[in-house]
N, C-alpha and C positions, 0 to 999 in steps of 0.2 A: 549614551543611547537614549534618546526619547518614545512613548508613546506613538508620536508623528511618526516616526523613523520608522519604526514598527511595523504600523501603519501600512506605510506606502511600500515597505518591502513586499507585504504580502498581497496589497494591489494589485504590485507589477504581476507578481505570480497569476493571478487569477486572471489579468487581464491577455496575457500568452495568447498568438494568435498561429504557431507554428509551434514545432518540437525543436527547435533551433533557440528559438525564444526561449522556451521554458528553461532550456541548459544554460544558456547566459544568465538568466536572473538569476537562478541556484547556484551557479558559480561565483555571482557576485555574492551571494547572498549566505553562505556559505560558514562562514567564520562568525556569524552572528543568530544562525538560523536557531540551535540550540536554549538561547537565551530569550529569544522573539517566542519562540515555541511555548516556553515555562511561564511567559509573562499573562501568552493568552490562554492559559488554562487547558493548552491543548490534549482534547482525550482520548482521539483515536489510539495512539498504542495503547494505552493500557485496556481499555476496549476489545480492541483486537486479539493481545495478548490473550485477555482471558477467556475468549471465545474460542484460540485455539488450544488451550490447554484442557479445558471442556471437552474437547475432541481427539486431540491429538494425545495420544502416550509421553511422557516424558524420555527425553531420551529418542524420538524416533526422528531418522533422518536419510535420505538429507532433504534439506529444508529450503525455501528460497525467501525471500525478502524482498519483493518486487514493488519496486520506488524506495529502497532505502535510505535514501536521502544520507546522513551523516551519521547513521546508526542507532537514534533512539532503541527502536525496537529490537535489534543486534542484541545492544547490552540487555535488555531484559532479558532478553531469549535466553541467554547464557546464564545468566543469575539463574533463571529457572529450569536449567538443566538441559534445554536443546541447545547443542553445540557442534549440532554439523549443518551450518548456517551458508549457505554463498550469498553474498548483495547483487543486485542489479539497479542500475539505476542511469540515468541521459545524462545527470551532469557529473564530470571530472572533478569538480571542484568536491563538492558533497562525498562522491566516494574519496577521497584525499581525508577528509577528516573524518569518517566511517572504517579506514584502512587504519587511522592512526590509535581505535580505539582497542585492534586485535580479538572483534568478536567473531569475523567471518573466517571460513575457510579458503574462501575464495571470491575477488568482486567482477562484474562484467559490467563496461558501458554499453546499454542498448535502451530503446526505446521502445515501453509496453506501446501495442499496436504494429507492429512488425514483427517478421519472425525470428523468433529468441533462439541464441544459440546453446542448444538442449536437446536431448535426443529426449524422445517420445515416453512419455508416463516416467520420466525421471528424479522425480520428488513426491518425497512420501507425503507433504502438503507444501501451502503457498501460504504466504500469508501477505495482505497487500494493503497499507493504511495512505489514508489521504491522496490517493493516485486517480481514484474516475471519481472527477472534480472538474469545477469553471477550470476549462481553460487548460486541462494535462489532457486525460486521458479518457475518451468515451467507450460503449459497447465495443468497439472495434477494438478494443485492449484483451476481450475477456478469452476471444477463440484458442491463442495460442496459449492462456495460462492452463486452460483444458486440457491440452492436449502435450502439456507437460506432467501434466499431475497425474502420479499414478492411479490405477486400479485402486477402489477403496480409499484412495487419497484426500485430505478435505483443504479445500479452497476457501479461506476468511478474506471477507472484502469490506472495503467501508465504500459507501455508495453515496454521492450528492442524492438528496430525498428528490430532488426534480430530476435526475437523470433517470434515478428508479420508476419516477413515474412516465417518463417519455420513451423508454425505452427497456431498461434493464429488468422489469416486472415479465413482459412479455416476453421477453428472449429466456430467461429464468424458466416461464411455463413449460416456453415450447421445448425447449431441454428436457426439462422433465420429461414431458411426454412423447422424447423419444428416447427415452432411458439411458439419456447421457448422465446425468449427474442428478441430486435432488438436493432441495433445498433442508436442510437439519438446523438452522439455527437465524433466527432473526431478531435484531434488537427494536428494530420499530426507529421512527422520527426521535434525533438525540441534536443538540447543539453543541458541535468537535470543540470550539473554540470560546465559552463562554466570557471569556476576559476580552471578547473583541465584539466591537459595536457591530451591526449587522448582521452577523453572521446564519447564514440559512442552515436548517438542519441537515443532516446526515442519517443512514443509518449500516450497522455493520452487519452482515449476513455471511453463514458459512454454508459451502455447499460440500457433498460428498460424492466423489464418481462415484460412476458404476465399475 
């Protein structure tokens, strides 16, 4: 595996022009994502991780993992004591190697931005790394993870900083001010992937219903 390879895996990713796309790349991409990931320094879970631990009681569940990809975050979860975890995530491939690691209690194929099969206020929180990003997943992802998360529940998100500014700042407000959920934790502009040339910043933020 080279640098190049690398590379152009995560290209194809970002360059996704459908939800069809993005499950084919991560399918292909699949058996290699884990070690592409470590090369480029990637920081969203651990990030995230400890945003929801911040928040979250040890122990409380159940929990979701929405885009969990091949279960980075899964295994932390579990080291760290939440272990009633379900995965969700578009590509087969990725939950194949997230099911082989036996952190989750349960995985489901779906795609953030549709509606999630979940009865209403049913996770005690969310937690969602590297999903509203080029090319996965925009504001239209964020209505149904609301309205899965319970009463008092907290929602951690890692956010493209240009999608925050185009849209997610303002939907964020107006939430708020209509006492849907509030904003409790924001890390500010961070770069997820610093072992990768280009890379634009991010940043993670946790909300909490009402």
């Amino acid at each position: 595996m080279t640098s190049e390879d690398k590379t152009a895996r995560l290209g194809a990713v970002y360059q996704a022009e459908s939800v069809d796309d993005v499950a084919r790349v991560y399918d292909l991409w699949a058996e290699q994502y884990d070690g592409d990931m470590s090369l480029a320094g990637y920081r969203h879970p651990a990030i995230s991780l400890a945003m929801l631990a911040r928040h979250v009681p040890k122990g409380a569940g159940p929990l979701l993992d929405a885009g969990a990809g091949t279960g980075l975050i899964g295994e932390w979860l579990a080291i760290t004591g939440y272990c009633d975890v379900d995965a969700l995530d578009v590509s087969t491939g990725m939950l194949a190697v997230a099911e082989r690691k036996g952190v989750y209690k349960r995985l489901h194929k779906a795609a953030l931005g549709s509606t999630l099969p979940f009865s209403d206020h049913h996770f005690a929180a969310i937690i969602s790394a590297g999903v509203f990003t080029s090319g996965h997943v925009g504001i239209e992802g964020l209505d149904d993870l609301l309205r899965i998360c319970a009463s008092g529940g907290i929602l951690v998100l890692t956010v493209k900083d240009k999608l925050w500014q185009t849209s997610f700042s303002q939907r964020i407000s107006d939430l708020q001010a209509a006492d849907i959920c509030s904003l409790v934790d924001d890390t500010g502009p961070y770069v997820s992937m610093p072992g990768e040339k280009g890379t634009t910043p991010s940043r993670c933020i946790a909300l909490k219903l009402s």
